[in-house]
C-alpha positions in Angstrom: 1.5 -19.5 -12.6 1.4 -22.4 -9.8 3.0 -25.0 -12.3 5.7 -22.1 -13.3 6.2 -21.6 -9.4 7.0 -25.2 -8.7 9.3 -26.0 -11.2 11.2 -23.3 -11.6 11.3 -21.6 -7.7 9.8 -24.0 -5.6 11.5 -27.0 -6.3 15.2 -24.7 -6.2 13.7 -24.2 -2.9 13.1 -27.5 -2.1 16.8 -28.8 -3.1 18.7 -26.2 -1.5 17.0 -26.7 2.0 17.3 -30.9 1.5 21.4 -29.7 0.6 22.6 -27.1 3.0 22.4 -29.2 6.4 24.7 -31.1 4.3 26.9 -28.5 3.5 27.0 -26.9 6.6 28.1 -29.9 8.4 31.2 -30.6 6.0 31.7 -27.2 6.0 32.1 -26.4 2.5 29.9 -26.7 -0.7 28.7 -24.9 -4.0 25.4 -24.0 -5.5 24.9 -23.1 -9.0 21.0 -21.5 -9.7 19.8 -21.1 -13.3 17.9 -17.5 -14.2 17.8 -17.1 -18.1 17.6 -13.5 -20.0 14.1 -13.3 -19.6 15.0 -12.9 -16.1 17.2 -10.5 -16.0 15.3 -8.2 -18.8 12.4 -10.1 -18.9 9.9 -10.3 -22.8 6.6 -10.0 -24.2 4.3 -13.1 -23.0 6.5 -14.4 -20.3 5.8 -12.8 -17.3 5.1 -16.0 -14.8 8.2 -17.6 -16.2 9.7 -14.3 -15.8 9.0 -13.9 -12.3 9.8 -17.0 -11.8 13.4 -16.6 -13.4 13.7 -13.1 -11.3 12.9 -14.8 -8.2 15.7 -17.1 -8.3 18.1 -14.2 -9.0 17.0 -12.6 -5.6 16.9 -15.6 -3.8 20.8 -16.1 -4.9 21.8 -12.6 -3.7 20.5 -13.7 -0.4 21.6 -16.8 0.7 25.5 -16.4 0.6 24.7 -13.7 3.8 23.3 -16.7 6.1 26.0 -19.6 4.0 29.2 -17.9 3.5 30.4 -18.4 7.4 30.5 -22.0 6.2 32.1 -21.7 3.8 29.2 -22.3 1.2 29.0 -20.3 -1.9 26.1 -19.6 -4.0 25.8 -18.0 -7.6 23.3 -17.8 -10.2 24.1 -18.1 -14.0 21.1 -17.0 -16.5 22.7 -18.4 -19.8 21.1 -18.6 -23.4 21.0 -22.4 -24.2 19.0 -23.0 -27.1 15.9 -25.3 -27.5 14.2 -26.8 -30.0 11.8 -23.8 -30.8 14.9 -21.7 -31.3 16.6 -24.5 -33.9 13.5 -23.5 -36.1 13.6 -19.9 -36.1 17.3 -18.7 -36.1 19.7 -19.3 -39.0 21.9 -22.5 -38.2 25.1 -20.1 -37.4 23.5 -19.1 -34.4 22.0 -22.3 -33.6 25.5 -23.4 -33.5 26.4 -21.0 -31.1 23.8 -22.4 -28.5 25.0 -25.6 -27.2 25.1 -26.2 -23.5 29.0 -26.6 -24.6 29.6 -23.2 -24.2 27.8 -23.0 -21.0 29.6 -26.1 -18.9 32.9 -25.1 -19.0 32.0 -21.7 -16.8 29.6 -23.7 -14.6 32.9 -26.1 -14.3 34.6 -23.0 -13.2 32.5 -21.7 -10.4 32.3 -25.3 -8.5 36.1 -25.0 -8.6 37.7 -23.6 -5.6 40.1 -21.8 -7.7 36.1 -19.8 -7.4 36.3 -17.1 -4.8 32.7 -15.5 -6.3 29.3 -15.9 -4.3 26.1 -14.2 -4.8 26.9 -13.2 -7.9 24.6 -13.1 -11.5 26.8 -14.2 -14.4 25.5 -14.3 -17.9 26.6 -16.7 -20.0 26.2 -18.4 -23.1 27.8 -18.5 -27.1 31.5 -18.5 -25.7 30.3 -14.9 -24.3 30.5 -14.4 -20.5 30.2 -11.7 -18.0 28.9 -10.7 -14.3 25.5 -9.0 -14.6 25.3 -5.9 -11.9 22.8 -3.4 -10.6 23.3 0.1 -11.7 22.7 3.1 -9.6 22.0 6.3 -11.2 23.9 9.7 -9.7 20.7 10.6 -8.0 20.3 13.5 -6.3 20.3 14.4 -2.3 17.8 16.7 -1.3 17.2 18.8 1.8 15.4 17.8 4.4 12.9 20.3 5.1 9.8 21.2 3.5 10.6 21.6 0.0 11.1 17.9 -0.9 8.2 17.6 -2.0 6.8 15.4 -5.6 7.6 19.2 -7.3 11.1 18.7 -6.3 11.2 15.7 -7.2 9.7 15.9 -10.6 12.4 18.5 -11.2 15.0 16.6 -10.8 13.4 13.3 -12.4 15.9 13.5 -15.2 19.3 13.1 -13.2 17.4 10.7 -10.4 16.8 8.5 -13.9 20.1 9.0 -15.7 23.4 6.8 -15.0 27.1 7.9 -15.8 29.4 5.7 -16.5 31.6 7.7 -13.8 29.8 7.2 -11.4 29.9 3.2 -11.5 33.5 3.7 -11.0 33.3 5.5 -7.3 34.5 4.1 -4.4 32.9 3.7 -1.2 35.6 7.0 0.0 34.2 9.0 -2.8 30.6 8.5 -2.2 30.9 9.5 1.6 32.9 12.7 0.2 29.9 13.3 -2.1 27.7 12.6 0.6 29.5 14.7 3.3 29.9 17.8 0.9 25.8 17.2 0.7 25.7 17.2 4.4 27.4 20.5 4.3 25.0 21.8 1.8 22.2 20.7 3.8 23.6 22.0 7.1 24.2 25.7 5.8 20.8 25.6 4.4 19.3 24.4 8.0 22.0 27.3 8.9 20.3 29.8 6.7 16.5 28.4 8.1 17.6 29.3 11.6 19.2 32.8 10.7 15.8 33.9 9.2 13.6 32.4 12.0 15.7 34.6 14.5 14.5 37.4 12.6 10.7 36.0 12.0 8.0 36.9 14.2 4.8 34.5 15.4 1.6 36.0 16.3 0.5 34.2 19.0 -3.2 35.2 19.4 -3.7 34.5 15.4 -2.6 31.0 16.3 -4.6 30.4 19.2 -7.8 31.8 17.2 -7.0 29.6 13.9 -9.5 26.8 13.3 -8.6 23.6 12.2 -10.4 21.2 10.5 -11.9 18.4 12.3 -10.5 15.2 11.5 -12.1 11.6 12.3 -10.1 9.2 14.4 -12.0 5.2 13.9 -10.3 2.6 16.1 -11.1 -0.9 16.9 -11.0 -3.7 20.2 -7.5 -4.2 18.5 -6.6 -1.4 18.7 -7.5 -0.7 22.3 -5.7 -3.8 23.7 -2.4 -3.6 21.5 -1.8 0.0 22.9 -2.6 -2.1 26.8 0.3 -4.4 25.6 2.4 -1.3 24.9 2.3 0.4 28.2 3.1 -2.8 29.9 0.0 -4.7 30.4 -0.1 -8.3 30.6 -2.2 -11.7 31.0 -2.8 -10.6 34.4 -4.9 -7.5 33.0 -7.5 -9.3 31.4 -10.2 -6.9 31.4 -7.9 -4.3 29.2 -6.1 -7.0 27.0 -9.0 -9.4 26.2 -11.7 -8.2 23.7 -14.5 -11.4 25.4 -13.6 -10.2 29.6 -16.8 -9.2 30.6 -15.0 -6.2 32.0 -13.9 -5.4 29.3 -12.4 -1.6 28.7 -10.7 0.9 27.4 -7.5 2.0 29.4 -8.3 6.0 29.8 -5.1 7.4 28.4 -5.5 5.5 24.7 -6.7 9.3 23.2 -3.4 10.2 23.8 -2.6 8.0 20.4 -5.2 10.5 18.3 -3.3 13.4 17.3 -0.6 10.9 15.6 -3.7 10.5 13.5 -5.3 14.0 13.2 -2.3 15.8 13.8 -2.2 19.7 12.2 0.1 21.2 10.2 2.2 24.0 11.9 3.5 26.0 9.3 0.1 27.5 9.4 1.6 29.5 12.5 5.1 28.5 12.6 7.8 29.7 10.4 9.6 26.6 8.6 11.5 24.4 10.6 13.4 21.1 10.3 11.3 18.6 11.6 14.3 16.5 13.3 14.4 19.5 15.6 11.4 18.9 16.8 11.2 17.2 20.6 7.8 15.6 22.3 7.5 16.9 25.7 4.4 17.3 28.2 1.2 15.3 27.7 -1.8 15.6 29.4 -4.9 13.5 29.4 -8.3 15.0 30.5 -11.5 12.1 30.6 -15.0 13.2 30.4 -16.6 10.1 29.6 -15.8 6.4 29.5 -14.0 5.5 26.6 -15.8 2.7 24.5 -13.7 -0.4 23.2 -14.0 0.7 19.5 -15.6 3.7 18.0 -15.3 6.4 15.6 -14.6 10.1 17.0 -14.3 13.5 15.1 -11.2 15.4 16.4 -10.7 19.2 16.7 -7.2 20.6 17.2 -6.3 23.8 18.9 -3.1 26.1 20.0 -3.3 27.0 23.8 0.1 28.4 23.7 3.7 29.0 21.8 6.3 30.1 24.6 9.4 31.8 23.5 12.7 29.4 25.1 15.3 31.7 23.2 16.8 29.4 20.8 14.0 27.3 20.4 10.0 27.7 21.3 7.5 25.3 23.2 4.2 24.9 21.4 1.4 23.7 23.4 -1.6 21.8 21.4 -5.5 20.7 22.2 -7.2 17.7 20.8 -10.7 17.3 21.9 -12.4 14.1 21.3 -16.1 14.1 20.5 -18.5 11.3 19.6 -20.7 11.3 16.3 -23.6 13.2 18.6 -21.3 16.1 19.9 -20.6 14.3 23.2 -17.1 15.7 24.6 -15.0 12.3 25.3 -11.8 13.7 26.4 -9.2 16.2 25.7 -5.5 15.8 25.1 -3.0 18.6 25.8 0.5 17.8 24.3 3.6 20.3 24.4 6.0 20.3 21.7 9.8 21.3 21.9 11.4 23.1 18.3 14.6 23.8 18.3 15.7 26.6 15.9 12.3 28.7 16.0 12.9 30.7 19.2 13.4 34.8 20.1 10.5 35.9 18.1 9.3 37.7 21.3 12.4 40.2 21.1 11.9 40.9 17.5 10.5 44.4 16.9 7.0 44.5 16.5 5.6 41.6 18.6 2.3 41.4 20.0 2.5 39.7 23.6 -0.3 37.7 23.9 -2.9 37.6 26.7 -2.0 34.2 29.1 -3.3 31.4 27.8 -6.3 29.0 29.3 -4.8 26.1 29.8 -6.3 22.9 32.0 -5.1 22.0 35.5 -1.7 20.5 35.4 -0.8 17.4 37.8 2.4 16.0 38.0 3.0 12.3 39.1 6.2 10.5 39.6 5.8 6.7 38.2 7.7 3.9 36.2 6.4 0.7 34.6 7.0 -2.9 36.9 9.6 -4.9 34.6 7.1 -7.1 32.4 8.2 -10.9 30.7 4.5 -10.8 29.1 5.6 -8.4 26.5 5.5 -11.5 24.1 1.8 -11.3 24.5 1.4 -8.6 21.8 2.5 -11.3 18.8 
């Protein structure tokens, strides 16, 4: 695979980096890669020479984005020149037919600057030639909510794999009229969603008394000091950014970053939603012992509360963070804002639910100093 690698990618590689300074400076220049067949469709047997071949077909599509502003074009040709193995096996009428004569005059062609073409795949070969394309299927656009899911996908596997010849010819004004006329689709769907959560009721106390499962949250010293370096710490706070200070600690709001990892699923309480309405609001951080540099915590989630704002709902979570003996580390309280969800207290037949127990709430004022260490973090 090495030996493949280095003749066939590496030193394409090599040439093109020793060329373009060149090119760049004279402003103008043209580079011809060679793919074959087997890299475009690949066979049986060949797959480092394949990979190889298929590699230098993505590598083409590239470079004219960083070499056309000099006026450099770049274009790969995978033609079907025969070889000495092939003059043994075919009948002589096609060995005829692959001579490297048939290929030159088109490589002639696309050095010439009668050659407007770059970044593209031409395959040539037997006084046959022709661009070689990517073809997307129709696909399909589903709804972002809840039901795309693998089911839904796996339902529609047949027109997601399937390609029209139509639909090669659309224009870039025809796929955003497709893709608007999905939009709309979606947006009377997310319309119907809302209608029917006006009309859907929450229990409350239910919520609060569900139990989650308890989920494990392992993190390590690099973990601890990346999050410093995301809340603005720099060189100058080396007992929270170097893993060898010996002073080294935890800064005491990192469990904030555990329910990204054990969050919960709310439609165990919450009729459906689309998750783009959803707005992170209030967090609050309670410490009840000294957060070690690494560790491994079980996490238990909780509702404390889900306040009816009209139109939309506030939905008020508890993480607590215990070690592997029971000890309570801390507890997070985090406040969620869903648009689309609200008025369930107004709809016939709601409970109201007793006030909820929720920790003391302190509010502080404060914004990070501007920080030139941010580079730190690579």
């Amino acid at each position: 695979m090495r030996i493949i690698n280095n003749v066939y990618l590496k030193d394409m590689h090599k040439v093109t980096k020793v060329t373009m300074p060149i090119f760049m400076k004279q402003k103008s220049g043209v580079i011809i890669n060679t793919s074959s067949s087997v890299g475009l469709y690949v066979n049986f047997g060949l797959a480092n020479y394949s990979a190889a071949k298929s590699a230098t077909i993505g590598f083409t599509r590239t470079l004219p984005h960083k070499s056309i502003k000099n006026g450099i074009r770049v274009n790969c040709i995978a033609s079907n020149d025969g070889t000495q193995l092939t003059a043994t096996v075919f009948p002589q009428e096609i060995v005829d037919l692959l001579k490297p004569e048939y290929v030159a005059p088109f490589v002639g062609f696309l050095c010439h600057n009668s050659c407007p073409d770059s970044g593209k795949i031409f395959q040539i070969g037997s006084c046959w030639a022709g661009q070689v394309c990517r073809q997307s299927a129709g696909g399909h656009i589903f709804v972002p909510d809840e039901t795309y899911t693998p089911e839904s996908i796996r339902d529609k596997c047949a027109q997601l794999l399937t390609s029209s010849g139509d639909f090669n010819k659309v224009v870039v004004g025809n796929i955003m009229r497709v893709l608007n006329v999905k939009i709309g689709e979606t947006s009377n769907v997310e319309k119907k969603i809302t209608a029917r959560n006006q009309n859907a009721t929450i229990d409350v106390e239910a919520a609060r008394k569900h139990v989650f499962q308890p989920k494990n949250f392992a993190f390590t010293e690099r973990d601890v000091m990346l999050y410093a370096f995301g809340i603005s710490a720099s060189h100058k706070d080396i007992t929270i950014v170097y893993e060898l200070s010996p002073k080294s600690h935890t800064f005491p709001t990192f469990p904030v970053l555990a329910k990204f990892f054990c969050g919960v699923n709310y439609g165990k309480f919450l009729p459906k939603f689309n998750s783009m309405m959803l707005l992170h609001g209030e967090e609050f951080v309670q410490i009840h012992s000294p957060i070690p540099t690494s560790g491994n915590f079980v996490c238990t989630s909780q509702v404390v509360d889900i306040a009816d704002k009209g139109k939309a709902s506030a939905v008020t979570m508890r993480l607590s963070m215990k070690d592997q003996s029971g000890k309570l580390i801390a507890d997070v309280e985090s406040t969620t804002f869903i648009r689309g969800i609200g008025g369930f207290s107004k709809v016939p037949g709601y409970n109201q639910p007793s006030p909820p127990v929720r920790s003391p709430i302190a509010v502080a004022n404060a914004s990070p100093p501007k920080n030139t260490d941010q580079d730190v973090v690579y």
